[in-house]
N, C-alpha and C positions, 0 to 999 in steps of 0.2 A: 419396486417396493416404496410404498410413503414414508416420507421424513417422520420418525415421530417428533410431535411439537414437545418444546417443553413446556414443564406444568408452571404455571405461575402461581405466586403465593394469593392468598387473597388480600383482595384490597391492591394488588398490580394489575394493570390492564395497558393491551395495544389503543389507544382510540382509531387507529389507522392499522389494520393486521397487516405485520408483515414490515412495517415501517423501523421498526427496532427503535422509535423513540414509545418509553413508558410513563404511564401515569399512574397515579396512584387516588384513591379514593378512602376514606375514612367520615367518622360522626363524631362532633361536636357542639355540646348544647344543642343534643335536638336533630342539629342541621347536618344533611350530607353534604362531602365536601370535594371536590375533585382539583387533582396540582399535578400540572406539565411537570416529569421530573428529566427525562434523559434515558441514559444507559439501565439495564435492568438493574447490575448492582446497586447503581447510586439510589434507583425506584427503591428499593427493598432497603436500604439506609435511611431513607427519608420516610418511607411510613412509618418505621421503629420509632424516627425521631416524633414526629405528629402524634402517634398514641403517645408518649411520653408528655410532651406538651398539651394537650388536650384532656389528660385528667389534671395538671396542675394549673389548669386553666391560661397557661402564658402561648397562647396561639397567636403567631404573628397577626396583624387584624388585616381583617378579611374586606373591612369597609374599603379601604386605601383604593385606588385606582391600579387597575392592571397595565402592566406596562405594556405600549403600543407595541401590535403587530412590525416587525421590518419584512418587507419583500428583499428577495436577492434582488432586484435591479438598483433599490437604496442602500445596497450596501455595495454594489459598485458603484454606483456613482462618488460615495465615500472613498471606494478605493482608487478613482481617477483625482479626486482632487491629493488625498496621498503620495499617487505618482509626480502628478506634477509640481507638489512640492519638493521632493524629497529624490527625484531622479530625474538624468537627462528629458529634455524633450522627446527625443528618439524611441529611448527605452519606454517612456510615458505612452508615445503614440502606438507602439509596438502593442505592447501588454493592452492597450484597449480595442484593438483590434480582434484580440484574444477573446477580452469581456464580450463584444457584440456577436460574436458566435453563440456563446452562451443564452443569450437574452429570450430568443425565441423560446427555448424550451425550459428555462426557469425563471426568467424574470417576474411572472407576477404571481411566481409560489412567495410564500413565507420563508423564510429562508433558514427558519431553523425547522421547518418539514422536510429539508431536503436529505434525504439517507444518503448516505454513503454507498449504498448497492448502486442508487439510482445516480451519481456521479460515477461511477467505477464502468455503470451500461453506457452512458454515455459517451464518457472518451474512448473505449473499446467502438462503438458505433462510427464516431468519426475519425478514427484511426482507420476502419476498414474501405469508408466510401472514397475519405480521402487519401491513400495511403503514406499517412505518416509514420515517419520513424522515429522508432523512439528518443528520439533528443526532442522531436519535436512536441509529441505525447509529453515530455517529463516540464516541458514550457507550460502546460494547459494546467498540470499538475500544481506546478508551481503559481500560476493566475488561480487556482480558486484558494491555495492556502491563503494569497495574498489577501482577496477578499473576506475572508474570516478573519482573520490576525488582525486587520484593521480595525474589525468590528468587535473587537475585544474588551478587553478591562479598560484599555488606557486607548479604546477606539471613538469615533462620534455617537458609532448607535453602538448599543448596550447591547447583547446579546445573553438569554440568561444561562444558556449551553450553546457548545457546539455539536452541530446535529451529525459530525462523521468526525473520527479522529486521521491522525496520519495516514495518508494513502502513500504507498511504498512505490520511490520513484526505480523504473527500469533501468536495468543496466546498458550504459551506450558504446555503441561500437567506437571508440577512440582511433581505431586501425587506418580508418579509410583513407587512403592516398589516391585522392582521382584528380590530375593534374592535367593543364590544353595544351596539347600539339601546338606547332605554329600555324597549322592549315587550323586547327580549331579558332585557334587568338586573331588570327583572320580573318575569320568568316562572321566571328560576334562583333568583331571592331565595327567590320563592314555594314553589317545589320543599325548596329548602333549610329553611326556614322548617315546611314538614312533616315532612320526612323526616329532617332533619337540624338542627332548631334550635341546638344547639351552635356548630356551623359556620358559622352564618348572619353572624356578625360578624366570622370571620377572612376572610370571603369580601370584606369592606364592606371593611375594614382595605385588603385588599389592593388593592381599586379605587380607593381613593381616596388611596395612595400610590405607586403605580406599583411595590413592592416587589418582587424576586423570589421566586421560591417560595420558596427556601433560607432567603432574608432575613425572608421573614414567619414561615417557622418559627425565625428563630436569637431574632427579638425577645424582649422581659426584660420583668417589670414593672419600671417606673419609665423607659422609654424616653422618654416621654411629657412635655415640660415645657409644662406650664398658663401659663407667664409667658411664655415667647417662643411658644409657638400652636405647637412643631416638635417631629414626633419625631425620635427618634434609629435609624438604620437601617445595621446592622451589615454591613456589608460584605466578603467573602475572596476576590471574582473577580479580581481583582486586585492583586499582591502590592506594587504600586509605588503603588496610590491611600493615601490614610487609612482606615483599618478602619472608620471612622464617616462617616456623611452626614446631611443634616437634611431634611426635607421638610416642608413645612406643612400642617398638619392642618383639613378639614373639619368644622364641624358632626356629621357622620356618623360620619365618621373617631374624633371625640373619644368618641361615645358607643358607638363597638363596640368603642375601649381601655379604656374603664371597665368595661365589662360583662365583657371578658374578663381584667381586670387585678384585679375583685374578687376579694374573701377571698385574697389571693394576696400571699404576703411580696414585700420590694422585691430584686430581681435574680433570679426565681423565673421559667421559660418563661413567657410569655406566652399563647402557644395550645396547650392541650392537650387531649386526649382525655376522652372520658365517662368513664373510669377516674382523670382526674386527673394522666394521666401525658403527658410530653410529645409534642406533635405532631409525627411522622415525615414525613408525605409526607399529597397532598391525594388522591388517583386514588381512593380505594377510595370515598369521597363523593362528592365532586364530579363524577366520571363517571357515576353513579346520575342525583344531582339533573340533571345535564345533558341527561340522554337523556330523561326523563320531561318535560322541558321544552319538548324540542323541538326548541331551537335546534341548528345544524349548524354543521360546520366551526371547532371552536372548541376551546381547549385550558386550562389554568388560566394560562398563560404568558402570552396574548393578552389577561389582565384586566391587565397590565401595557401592554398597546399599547393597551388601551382609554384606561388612565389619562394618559398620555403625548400619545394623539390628541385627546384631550377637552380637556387643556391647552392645544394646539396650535393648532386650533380657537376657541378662547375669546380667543387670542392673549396669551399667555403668550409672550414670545419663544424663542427654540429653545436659545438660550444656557441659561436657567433651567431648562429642558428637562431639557435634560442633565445640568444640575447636580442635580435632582432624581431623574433615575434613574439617575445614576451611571457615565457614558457617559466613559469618557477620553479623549473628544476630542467633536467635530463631526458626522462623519463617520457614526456609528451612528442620532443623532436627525434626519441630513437625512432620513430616509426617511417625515418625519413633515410633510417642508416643504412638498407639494403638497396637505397639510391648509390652508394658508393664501394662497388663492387671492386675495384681498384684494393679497398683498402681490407676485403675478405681476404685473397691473393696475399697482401703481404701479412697476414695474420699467419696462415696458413706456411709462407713461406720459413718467416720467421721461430715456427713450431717446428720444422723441421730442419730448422739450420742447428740445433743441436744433437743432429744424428749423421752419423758417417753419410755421402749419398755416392751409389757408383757412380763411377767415375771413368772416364776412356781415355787411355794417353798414347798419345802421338809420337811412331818413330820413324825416324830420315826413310826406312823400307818399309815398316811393314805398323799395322794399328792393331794392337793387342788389348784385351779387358784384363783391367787391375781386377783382382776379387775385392769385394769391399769387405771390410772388415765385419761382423755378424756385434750386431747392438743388444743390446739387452732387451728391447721391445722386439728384436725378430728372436730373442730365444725364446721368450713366455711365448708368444703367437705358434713356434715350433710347436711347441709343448702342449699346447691346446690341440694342435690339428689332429 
């Protein structure tokens, strides 16, 4: 069955059917008049307004110059120099990365043509070919608000609406615990350790502090204190924590910050590239080393759930946990609690150490069963059967 359309008032019109941005038209001394408005509501507010003004003769004038067309690709560029004001290099080179995926299929639209269907088909589109998951979808989400928000009230270019409102970001699986074997941590060292020895110790860095990616790239020389055994691990996910956190340093840990802290002034990036210049992003190695390795299912993210479960496991308790990977609460490192099945056992023990339990006692001739005394939880259970 066909959608029925709805009826528009007169004097509302699609100029583009199907676009969901409206115009609106009206007469004025004489002259027909036509005005970009937006949303159908605000269409149907602003022609009220125009017939009102137009018989009292106060029409804003029509002589003025119309303000210039913006393309989406000058409102990212807008929003790259934004970034690199106002955010890590890292986070800056990330997030344009993001934009240039964009570019082919909107950059030389107008940017306030662009509907919100036609953003909504598209991350659904490359969600499929490439299959992304939703953390990664809710990144792309987050690059195009960014590009609009910039180009705001208080942005370079003036926008006179925006052409989609809030797109609702996906809910993300938080759960996943996918941690490397030692044959795994092996076999990617090994990879790296060929193909990429440079990397091989920002790889080690990262595993044995739980760091996030962003974090191992913001690190500095001199992070590193030799007297207290902790680095220091720079923190911006969170604008309510302390910029700084400490974690304690391995053996391993010590000597792949020496290695990469050599020759290298004090507050100078700590990892950077065979060029000498600072490290952006890990994908374009690490995804190499990883596929030649072998191992599956597996991301540069998850060498943080390695570090985290490996703690966990060792029994480090969950509190410290967190405190080491930077967790503002609880809540984020429970997911790491069925690492420590030890402490199920005594949960369970301890819930039962308030009940009679039978009991066998031992004589010089012969082993006889005590009856154990009958609990109040075995009479209600009676009483049901």
């Amino acid at each position: 069955m066909a959608t029925k359309k709805t009826k528009l008032p007169m004097g509302v019109f699609e100029k583009v059917p199907g676009s969901g941005i409206y115009w609106i038209r009206f007469t004025a001394e004489g002259k027909k008049l036509r005005e970009k408005v937006g949303s159908l509501s605000a269409a149907k507010n602003r022609l009220g307004v125009r017939h009102v003004q137009a018989k009292a003769g106060t029409l804003p004038n029509s002589s003025e110059p119309r303000p210039q067309r913006v393309t989406f690709a000058e409102l990212i560029d807008d929003a790259n120099k934004h970034l690199k004001s106002e955010r890590t290099a890292a986070h800056a080179y990330d997030t344009a990365l993001k934009f240039n995926r964009m570019l082919p299929t909107f950059g030389k639209r107008e940017a306030e043509s662009i509907t919100r269907q036609e953003v909504l088909d598209w991350l659904d589109e490359q969600a499929e070919e490439h299959e992304w998951s939703d953390t990664t979808r809710n990144r792309y989400v987050a690059a195009f608000s960014l590009i609009y928000s910039v180009a705001g009230p208080d942005g370079t270019k003036k926008l006179t609406l925006k052409p989609w409102g809030r797109i609702t970001r996906r809910q993300e699986d938080n759960s996943r615990v996918r941690f490397l074997s030692q044959e795994e941590e092996a076999a990617i060292s090994e990879q790296l350790r060929e193909r990429y020895p440079n990397y091989l110790n920002v790889f080690i860095l990262a595993l044995h502090t739980g760091a996030r990616t962003s974090e191992v790239l913001r690190g500095q020389v001199g992070d590193y204190n030799s007297q207290t055994g902790m680095i220091k691990i720079h923190q911006t996910k969170d604008s309510r924590k302390p910029k700084v956190r400490f974690v304690p340093m391995t053996p391993m840990a010590v000597a792949a910050y020496k290695t990469l802290a050599a020759d290298k002034e004090k507050d100078a990036p700590l990892c950077t590239n065979r060029n000498g210049e600072p490290l952006y992003e890990m994908r374009y190695w690490f995804l190499r080393a990883l596929e030649a390795s072998g191992v599956k299912d597996f991301t540069f993210h998850d060498v943080r759930h390695t570090a985290a479960s490996r703690w966990v496991m060792s029994g480090v308790p969950l509190a410290a946990v967190a405190k080491y990977l930077g967790h503002s609460g609880a809540a984020m490192v429970m997911r790491y609690a069925h690492l420590q099945p030890e402490v199920n056992a005594k949960a369970i023990s301890a819930a039962m150490s308030f009940y009679h339990q039978p009991v066998t006692q031992a004589d010089t001739k012969r082993t006889r069963k005590v009856t154990p005394k009958v609990t109040p939880a075995e009479v209600i259970l009676a009483k049901g059967a």
